[in-house]
N, C-alpha and C positions, 0 to 999 in steps of 0.2 A: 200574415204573420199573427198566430196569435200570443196572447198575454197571459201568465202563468198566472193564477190565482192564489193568496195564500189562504193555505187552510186554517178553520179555525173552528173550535166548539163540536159541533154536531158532522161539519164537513169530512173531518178528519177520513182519509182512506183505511180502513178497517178490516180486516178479515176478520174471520172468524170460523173456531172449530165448535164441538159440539155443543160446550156452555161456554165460549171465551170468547170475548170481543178482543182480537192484539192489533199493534202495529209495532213491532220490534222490529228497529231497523238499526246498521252496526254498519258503520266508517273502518274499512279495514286497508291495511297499507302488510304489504309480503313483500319479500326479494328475495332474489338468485343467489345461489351460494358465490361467497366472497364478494357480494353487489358484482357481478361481472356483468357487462354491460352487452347482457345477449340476449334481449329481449326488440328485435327490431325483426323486420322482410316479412317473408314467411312466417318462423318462428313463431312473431308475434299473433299473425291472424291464425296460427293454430293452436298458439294459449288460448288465445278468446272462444276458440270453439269447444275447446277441452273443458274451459272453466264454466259453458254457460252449460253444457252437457253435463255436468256434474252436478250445479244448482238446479236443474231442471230434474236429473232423479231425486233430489231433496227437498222441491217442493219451495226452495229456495227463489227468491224474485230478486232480478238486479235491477236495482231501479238506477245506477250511474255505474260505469265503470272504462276503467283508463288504463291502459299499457303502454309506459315510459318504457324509457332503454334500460332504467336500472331498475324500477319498482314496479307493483301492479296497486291502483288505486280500485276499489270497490268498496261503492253503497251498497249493501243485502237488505233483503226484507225476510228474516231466518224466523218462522213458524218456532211456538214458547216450546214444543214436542222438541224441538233440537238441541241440543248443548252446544256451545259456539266454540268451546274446544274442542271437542269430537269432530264438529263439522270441517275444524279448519284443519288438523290433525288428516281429515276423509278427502278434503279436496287437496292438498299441497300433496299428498303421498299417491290418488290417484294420477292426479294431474299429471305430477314428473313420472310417473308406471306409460303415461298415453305420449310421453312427450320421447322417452328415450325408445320408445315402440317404435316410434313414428320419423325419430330423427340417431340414427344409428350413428352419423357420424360423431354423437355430441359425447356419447361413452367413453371417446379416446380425453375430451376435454375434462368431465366430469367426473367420469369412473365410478362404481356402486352406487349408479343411478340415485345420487343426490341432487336434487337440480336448488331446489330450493335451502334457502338459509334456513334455521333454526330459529325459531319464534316467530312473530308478526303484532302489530299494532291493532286495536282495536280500539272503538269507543261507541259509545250508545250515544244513537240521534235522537230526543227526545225533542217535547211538544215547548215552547217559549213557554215562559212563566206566567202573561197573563189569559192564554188559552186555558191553563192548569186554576188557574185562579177563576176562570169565569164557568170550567166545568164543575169543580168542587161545590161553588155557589147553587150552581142548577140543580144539583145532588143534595145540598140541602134543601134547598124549594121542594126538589118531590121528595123530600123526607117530611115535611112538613105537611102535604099532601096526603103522603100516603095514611099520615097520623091523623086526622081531622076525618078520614072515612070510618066508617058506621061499624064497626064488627063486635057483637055480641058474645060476650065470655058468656060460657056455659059452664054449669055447677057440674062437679063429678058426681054422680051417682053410685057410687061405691064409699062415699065418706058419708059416715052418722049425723 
């Protein structure tokens, strides 16, 4: 069994695009239209496929994620290139397109392929406050650093 680590400082899991270092990660909470409690059997193992299908063309990492009977629970790790409305807006309107595809009888419940409720919960998973306090620290240290090294101002030659 092993023992989870927490991160901190320097460890932090980190991606990164061409000049960005992220870790944008978002607690999100969605449901069924009218919370109808139809998320279980099957169903359920083919949201999970639909939804990880979906964050996988988006570049999207789930790093937890849970299907209740009446809600879907998901940890993202959503790349700064994404808008997390758009994204969610892309996966709830795909998702139920794969879902009423896939499950014809549920049209008769549903009707104009609404599967999901209008809106969703979200919140940003940030670093504890004294990870944030012992990196700002070390950013000042190589500020100080970078300032005590040698660099020669040069005169303009074009001024009299």
């Amino acid at each position: 069994m092993s023992k989870s680590k927490i991160k901190t400082g320097r460890d932090i899991d980190e991606s990164s695009l061409s000049h960005t270092k992220w870790n944008c990660m978002y607690h999100i909470v969605f449901i069924p239209k009218y919370r109808r409690k139809a998320i279980y059997g099957k169903l359920r193992r083919d949201i999970g496929t639909y939804l990880r299908r979906l964050c996988e063309y988006k570049g999207v990492e789930i790093i937890e994620a849970k299907a209740c009977i009446d809600h879907i629970h998901m940890l993202l790790k959503i790349p700064p290139t994404l808008n997390i409305s758009q994204f969610m807006g892309y996966m709830k309107g795909k998702s139920a397109l794969m879902i009423f595809d896939n499950h014809a009888n549920l049209k008769y419940k549903y009707g104009q392929r609404n599967f999901w409720a209008k809106g969703y919960y979200v919140s940003t998973v940030g670093l504890n406050k004294q990870t944030i306090k012992k990196y700002i620290q070390e950013q000042e240290i190589e500020g100080k650093i970078s300032d005590t090294r040698n660099v020669k101002e040069y005169k303009d030659p074009f001024q009299g």
